[in-house]
PDB file of N, CA, C, O and CB in Angstrom:
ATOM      1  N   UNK A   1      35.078  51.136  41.715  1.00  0.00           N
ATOM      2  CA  UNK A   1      34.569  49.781  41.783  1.00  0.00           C
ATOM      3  C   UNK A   1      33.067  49.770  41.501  1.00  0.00           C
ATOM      4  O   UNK A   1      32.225  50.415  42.127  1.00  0.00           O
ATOM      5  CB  UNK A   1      34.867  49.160  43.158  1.00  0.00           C
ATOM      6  N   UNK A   2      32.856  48.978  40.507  1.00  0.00           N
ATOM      7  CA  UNK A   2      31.602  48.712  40.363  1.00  0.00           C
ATOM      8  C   UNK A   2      30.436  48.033  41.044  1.00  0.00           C
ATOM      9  O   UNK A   2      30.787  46.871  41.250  1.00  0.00           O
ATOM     10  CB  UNK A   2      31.684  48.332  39.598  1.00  0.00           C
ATOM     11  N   UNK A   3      29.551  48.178  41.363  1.00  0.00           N
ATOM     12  CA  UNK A   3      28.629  47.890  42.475  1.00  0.00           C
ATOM     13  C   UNK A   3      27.549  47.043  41.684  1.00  0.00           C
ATOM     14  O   UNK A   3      27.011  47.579  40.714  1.00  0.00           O
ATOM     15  CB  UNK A   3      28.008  49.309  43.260  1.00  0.00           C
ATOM     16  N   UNK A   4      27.099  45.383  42.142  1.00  0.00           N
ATOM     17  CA  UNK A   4      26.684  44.364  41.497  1.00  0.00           C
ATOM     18  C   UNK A   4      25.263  44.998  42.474  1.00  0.00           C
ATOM     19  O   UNK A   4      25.223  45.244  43.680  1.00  0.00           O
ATOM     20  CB  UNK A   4      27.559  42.673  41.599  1.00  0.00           C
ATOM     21  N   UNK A   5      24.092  45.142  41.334  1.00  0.00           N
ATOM     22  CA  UNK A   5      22.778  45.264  41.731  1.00  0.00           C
ATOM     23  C   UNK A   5      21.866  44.063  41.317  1.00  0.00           C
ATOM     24  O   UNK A   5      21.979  43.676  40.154  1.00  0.00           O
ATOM     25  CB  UNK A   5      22.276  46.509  41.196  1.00  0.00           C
ATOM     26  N   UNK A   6      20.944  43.408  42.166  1.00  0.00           N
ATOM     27  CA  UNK A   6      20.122  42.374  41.859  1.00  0.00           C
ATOM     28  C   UNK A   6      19.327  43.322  40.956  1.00  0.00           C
ATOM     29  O   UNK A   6      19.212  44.548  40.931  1.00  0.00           O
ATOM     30  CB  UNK A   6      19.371  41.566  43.107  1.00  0.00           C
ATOM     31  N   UNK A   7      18.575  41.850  39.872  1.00  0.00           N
ATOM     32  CA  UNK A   7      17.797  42.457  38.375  1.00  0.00           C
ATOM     33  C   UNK A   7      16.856  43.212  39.141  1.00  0.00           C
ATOM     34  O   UNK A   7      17.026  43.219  40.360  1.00  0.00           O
ATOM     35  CB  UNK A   7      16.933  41.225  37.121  1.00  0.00           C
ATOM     36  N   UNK A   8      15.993  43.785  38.708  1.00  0.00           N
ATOM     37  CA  UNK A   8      15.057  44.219  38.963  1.00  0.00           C
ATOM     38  C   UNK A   8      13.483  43.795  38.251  1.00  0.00           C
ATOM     39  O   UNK A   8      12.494  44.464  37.952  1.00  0.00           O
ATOM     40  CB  UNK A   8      15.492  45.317  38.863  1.00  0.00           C
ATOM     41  N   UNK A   9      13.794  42.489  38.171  1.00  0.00           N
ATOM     42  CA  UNK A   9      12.439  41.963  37.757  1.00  0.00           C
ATOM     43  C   UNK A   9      12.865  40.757  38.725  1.00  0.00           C
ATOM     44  O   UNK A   9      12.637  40.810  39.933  1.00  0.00           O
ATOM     45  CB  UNK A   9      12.027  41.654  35.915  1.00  0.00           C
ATOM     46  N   UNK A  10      13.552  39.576  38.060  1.00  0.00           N
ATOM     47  CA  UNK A  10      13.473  38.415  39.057  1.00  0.00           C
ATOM     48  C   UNK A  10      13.992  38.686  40.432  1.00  0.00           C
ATOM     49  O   UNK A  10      13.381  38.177  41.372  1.00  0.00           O
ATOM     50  CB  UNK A  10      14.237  37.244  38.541  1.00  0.00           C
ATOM     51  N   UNK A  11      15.148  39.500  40.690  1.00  0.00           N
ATOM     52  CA  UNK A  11      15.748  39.521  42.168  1.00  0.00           C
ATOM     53  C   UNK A  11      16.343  38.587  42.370  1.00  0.00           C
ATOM     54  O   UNK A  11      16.652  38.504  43.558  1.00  0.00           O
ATOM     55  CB  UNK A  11      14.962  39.596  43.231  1.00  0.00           C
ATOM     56  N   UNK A  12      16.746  37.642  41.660  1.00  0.00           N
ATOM     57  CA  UNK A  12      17.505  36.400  41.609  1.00  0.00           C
ATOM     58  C   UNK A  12      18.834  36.407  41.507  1.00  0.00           C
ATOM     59  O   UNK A  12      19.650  36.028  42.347  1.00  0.00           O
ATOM     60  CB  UNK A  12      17.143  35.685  40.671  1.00  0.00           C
ATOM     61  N   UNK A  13      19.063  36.953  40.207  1.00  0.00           N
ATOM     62  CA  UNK A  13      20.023  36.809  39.186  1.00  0.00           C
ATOM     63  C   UNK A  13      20.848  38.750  39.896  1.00  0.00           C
ATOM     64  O   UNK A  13      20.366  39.632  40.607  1.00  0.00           O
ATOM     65  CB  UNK A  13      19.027  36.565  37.066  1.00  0.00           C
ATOM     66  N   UNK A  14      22.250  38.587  39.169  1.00  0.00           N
ATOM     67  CA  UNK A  14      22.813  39.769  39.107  1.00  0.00           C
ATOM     68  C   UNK A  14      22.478  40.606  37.698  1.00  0.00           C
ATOM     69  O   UNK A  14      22.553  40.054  36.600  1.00  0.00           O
ATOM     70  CB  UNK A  14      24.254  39.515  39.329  1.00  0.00           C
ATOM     71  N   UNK A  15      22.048  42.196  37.889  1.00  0.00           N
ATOM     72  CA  UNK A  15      21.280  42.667  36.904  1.00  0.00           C
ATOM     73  C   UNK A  15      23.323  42.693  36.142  1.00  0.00           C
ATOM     74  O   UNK A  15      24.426  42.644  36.687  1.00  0.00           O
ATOM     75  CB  UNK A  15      19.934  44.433  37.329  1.00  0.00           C
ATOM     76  N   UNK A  16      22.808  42.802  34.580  1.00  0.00           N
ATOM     77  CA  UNK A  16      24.443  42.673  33.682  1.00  0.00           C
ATOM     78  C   UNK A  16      23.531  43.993  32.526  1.00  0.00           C
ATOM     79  O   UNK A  16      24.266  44.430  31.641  1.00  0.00           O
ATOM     80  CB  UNK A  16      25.086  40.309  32.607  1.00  0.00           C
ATOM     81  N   UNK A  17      22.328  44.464  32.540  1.00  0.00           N
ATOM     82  CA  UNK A  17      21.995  45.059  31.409  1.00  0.00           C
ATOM     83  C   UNK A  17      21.346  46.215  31.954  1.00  0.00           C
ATOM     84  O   UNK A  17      21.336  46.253  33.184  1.00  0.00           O
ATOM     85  CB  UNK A  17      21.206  44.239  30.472  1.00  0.00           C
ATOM     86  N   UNK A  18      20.684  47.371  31.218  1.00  0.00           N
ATOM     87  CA  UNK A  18      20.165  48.138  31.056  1.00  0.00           C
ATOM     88  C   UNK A  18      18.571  48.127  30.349  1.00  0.00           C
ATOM     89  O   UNK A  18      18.961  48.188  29.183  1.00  0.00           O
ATOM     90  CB  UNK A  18      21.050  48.644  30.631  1.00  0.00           C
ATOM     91  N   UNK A  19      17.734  48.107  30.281  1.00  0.00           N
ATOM     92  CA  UNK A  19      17.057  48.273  29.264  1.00  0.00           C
ATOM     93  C   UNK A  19      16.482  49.659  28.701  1.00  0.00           C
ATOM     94  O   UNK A  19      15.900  50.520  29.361  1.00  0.00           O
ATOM     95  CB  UNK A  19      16.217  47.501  29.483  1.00  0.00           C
ATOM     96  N   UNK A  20      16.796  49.681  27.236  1.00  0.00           N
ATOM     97  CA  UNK A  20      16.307  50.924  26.832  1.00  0.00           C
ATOM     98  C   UNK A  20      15.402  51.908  26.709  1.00  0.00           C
ATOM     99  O   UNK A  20      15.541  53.100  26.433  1.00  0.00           O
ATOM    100  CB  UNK A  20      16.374  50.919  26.293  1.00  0.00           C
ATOM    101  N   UNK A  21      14.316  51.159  26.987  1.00  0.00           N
ATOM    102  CA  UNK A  21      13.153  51.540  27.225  1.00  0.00           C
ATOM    103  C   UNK A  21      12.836  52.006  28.403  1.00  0.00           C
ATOM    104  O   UNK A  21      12.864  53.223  28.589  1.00  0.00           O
ATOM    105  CB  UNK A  21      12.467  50.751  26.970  1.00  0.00           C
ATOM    106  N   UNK A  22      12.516  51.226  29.303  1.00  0.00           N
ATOM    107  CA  UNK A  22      12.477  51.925  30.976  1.00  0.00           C
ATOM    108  C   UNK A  22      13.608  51.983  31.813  1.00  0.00           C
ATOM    109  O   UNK A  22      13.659  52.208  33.022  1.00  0.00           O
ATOM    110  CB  UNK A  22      11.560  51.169  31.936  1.00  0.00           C
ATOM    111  N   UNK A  23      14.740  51.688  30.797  1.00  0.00           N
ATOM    112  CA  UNK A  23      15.765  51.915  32.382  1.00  0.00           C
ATOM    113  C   UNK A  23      15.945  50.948  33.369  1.00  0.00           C
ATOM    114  O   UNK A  23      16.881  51.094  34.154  1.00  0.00           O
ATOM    115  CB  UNK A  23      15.226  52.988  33.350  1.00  0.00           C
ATOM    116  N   UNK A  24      15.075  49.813  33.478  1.00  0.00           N
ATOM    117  CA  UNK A  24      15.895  49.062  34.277  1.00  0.00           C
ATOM    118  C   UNK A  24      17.018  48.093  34.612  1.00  0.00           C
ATOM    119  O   UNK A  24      17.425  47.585  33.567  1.00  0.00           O
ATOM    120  CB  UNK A  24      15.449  48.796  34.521  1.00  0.00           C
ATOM    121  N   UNK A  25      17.509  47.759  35.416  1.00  0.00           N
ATOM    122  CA  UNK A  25      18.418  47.083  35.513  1.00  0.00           C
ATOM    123  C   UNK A  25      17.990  45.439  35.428  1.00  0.00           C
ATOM    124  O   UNK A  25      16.949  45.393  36.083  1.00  0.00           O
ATOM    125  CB  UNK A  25      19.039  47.566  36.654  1.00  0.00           C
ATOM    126  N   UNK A  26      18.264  44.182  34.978  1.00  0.00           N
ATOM    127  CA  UNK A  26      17.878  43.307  34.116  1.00  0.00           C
ATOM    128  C   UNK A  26      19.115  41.949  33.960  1.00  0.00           C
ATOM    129  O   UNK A  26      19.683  42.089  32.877  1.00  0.00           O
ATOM    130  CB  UNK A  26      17.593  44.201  32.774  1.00  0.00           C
ATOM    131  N   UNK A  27      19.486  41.105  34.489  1.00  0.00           N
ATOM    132  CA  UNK A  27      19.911  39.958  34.209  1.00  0.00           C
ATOM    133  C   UNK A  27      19.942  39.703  32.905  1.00  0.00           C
ATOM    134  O   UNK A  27      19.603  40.391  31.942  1.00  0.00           O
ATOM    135  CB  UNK A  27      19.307  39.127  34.796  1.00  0.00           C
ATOM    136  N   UNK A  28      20.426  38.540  32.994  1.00  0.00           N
ATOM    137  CA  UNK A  28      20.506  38.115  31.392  1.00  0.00           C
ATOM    138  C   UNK A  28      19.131  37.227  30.894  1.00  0.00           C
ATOM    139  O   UNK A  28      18.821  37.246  29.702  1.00  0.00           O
ATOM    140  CB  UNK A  28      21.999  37.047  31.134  1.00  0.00           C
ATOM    141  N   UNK A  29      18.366  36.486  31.837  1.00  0.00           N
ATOM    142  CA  UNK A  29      17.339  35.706  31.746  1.00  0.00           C
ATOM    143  C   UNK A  29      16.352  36.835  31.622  1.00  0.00           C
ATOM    144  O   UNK A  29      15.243  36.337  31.428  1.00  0.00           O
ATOM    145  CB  UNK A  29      17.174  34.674  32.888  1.00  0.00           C
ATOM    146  N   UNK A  30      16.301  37.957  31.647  1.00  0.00           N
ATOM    147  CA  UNK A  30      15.416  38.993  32.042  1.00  0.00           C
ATOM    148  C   UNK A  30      15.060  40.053  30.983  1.00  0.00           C
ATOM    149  O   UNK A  30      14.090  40.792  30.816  1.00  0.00           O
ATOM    150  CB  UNK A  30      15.989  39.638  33.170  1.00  0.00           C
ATOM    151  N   UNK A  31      16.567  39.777  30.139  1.00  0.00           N
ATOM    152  CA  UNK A  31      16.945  40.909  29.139  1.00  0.00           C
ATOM    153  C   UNK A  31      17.071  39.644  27.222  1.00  0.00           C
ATOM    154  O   UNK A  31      17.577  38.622  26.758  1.00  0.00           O
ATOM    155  CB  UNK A  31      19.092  41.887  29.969  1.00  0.00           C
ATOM    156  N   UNK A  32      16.076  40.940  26.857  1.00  0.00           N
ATOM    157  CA  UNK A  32      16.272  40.341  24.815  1.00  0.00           C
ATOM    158  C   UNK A  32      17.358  41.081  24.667  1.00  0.00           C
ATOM    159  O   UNK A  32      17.598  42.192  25.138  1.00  0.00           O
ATOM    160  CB  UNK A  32      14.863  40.875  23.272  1.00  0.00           C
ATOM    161  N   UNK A  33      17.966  40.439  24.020  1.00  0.00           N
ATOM    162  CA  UNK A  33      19.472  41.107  23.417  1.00  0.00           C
ATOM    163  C   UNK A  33      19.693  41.641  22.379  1.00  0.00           C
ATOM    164  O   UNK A  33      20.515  42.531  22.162  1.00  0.00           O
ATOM    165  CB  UNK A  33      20.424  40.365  23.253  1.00  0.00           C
ATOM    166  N   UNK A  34      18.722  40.959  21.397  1.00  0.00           N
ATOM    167  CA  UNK A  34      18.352  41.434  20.008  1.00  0.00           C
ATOM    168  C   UNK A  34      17.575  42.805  20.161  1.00  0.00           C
ATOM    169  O   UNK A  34      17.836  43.783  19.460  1.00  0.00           O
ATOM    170  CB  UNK A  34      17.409  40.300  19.216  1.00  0.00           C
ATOM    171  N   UNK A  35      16.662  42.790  21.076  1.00  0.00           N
ATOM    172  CA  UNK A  35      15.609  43.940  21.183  1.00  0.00           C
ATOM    173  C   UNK A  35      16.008  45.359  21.563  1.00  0.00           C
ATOM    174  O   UNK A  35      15.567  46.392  21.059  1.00  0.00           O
ATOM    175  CB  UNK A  35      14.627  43.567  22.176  1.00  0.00           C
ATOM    176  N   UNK A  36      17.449  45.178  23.111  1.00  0.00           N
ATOM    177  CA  UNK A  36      17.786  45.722  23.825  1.00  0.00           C
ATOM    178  C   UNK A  36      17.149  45.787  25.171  1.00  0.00           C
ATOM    179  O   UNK A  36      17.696  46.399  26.089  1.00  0.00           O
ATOM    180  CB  UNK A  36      17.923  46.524  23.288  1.00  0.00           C
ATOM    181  N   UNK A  37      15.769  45.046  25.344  1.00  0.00           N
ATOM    182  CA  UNK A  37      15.086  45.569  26.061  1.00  0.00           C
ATOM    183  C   UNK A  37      14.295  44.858  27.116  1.00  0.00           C
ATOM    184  O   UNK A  37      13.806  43.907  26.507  1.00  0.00           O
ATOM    185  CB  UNK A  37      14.508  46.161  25.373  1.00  0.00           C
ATOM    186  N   UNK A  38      13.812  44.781  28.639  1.00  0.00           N
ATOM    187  CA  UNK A  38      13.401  43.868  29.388  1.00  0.00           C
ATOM    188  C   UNK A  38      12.332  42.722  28.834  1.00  0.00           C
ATOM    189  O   UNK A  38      11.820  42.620  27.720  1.00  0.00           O
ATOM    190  CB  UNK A  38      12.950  44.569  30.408  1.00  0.00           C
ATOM    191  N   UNK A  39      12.230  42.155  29.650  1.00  0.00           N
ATOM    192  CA  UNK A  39      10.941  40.810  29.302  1.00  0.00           C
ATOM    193  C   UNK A  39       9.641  41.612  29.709  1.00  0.00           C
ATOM    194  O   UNK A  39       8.565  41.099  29.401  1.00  0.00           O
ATOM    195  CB  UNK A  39      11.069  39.044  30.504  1.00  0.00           C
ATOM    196  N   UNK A  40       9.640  42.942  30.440  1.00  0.00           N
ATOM    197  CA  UNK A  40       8.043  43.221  31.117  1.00  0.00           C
ATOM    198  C   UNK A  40       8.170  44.471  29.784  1.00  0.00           C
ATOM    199  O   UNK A  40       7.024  44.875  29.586  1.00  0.00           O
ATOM    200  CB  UNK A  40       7.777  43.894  33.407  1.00  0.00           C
ATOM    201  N   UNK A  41       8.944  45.025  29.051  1.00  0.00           N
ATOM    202  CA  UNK A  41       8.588  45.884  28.392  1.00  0.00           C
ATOM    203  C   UNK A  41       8.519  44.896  27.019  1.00  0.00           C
ATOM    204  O   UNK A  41       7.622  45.559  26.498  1.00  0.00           O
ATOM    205  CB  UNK A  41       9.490  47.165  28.521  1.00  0.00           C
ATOM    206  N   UNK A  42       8.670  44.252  26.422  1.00  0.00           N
ATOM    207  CA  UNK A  42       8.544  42.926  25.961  1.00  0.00           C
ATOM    208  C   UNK A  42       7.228  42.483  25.767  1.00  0.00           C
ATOM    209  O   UNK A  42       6.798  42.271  24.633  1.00  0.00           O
ATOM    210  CB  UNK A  42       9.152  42.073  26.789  1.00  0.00           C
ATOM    211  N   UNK A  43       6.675  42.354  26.594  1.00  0.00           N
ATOM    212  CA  UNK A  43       5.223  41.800  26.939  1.00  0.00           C
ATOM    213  C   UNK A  43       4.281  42.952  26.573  1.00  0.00           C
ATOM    214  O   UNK A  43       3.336  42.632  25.852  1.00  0.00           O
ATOM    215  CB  UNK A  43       5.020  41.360  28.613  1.00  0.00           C
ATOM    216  N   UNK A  44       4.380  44.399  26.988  1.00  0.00           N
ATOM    217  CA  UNK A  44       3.678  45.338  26.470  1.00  0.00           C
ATOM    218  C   UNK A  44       3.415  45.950  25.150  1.00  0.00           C
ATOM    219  O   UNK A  44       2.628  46.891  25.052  1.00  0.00           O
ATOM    220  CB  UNK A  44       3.959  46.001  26.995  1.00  0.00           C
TER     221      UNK A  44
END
């Protein structure tokens, strides 16, 4: 059974992604889809 982790940026949302870059876990409001990759690695 799979275990639902809050994102790890907002804490809001249920994380649904990965990002490729750092690894974190990431919602959908949180995560580019095109990019693969979070909104804070995004910004850098």
């Amino acid at each position: 059974m799979k275990q639902l982790k809050p994102c790890n940026i907002c804490g809001a949302e249920i994380a649904k992604y990965v990002c490729r870059n750092c690894g974190a876990n990431v919602c959908e409001n949180c995560y580019d889809k095109e990019k693969g990759i979070c909104i804070r690695c995004e910004m850098h």
